[in-house]
C-alpha positions in Angstrom: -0.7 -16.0 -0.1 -2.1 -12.4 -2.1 -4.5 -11.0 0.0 -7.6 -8.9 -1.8 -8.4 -5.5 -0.1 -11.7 -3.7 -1.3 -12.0 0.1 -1.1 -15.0 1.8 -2.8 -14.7 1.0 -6.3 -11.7 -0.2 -5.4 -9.9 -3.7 -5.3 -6.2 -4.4 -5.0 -4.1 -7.7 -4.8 -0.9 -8.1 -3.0 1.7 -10.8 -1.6 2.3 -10.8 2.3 5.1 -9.3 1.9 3.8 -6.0 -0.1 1.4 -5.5 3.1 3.9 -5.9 5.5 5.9 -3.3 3.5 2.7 -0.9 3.2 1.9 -1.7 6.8 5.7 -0.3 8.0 6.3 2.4 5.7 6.5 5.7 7.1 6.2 7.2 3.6 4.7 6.7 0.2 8.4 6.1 -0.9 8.6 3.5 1.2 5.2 1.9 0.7 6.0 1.9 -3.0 9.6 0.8 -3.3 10.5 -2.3 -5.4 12.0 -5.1 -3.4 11.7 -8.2 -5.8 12.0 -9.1 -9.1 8.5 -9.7 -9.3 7.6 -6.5 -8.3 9.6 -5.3 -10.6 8.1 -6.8 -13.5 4.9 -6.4 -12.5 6.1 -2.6 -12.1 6.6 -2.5 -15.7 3.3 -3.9 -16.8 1.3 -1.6 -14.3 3.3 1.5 -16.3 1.6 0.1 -19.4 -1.5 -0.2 -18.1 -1.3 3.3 -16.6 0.1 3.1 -13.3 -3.2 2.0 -11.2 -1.7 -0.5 -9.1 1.0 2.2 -7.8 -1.7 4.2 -6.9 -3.9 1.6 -5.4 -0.9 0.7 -2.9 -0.4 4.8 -2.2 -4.3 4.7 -1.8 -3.5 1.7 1.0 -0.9 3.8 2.9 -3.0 6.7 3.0 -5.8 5.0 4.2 -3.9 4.0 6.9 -2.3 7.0 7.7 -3.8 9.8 9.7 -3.7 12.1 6.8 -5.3 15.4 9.0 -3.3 18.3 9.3 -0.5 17.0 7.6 0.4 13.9 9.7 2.5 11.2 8.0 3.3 8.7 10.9 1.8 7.2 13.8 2.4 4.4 16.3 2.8 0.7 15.0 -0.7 0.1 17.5 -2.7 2.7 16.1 -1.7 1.5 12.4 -2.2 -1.9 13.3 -5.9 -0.9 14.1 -6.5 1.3 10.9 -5.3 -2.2 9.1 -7.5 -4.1 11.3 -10.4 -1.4 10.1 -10.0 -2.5 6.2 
């Protein structure tokens, strides 16, 4: 089931599974990577329409990063509460 998160000005849809990759990624590279076909595809049609849904998922993982003084990870609790937060 996609779930809908809203951001200022902001709305992105994604499968279960693309959360639960966004959700354990310790990176952008890893929050991003293509797992399925799908994804794929619909990798190719963002690219036409300018790449916003690629940024929309690196918007999610940076949201629920602590992105002070340069920290990229953080405990799979305190994560779990910046999610919770959205």
């Amino acid at each position: 089931m996609p779930i809908v998160f809203s951001m200022p000005n902001r709305n992105i849809l994604l499968s279960n599974h693309k959360v639960a990759q966004v959700l354990n990624a310790n990176n952008v590279r890893e929050a991003t990577r293509i797992t399925h076909l799908s994804e794929f595809v619909s990798a190719i049609i963002d690219w036409f329409r300018g790449g916003t849904h690629k940024k929309e998922i690196i918007a999610l993982f940076h949201a629920l990063q602590e992105s002070q003084h340069g920290a990229t990870e953080m405990s799979d609790q305190r994560r779990l509460e910046k999610f919770t937060q959205l």
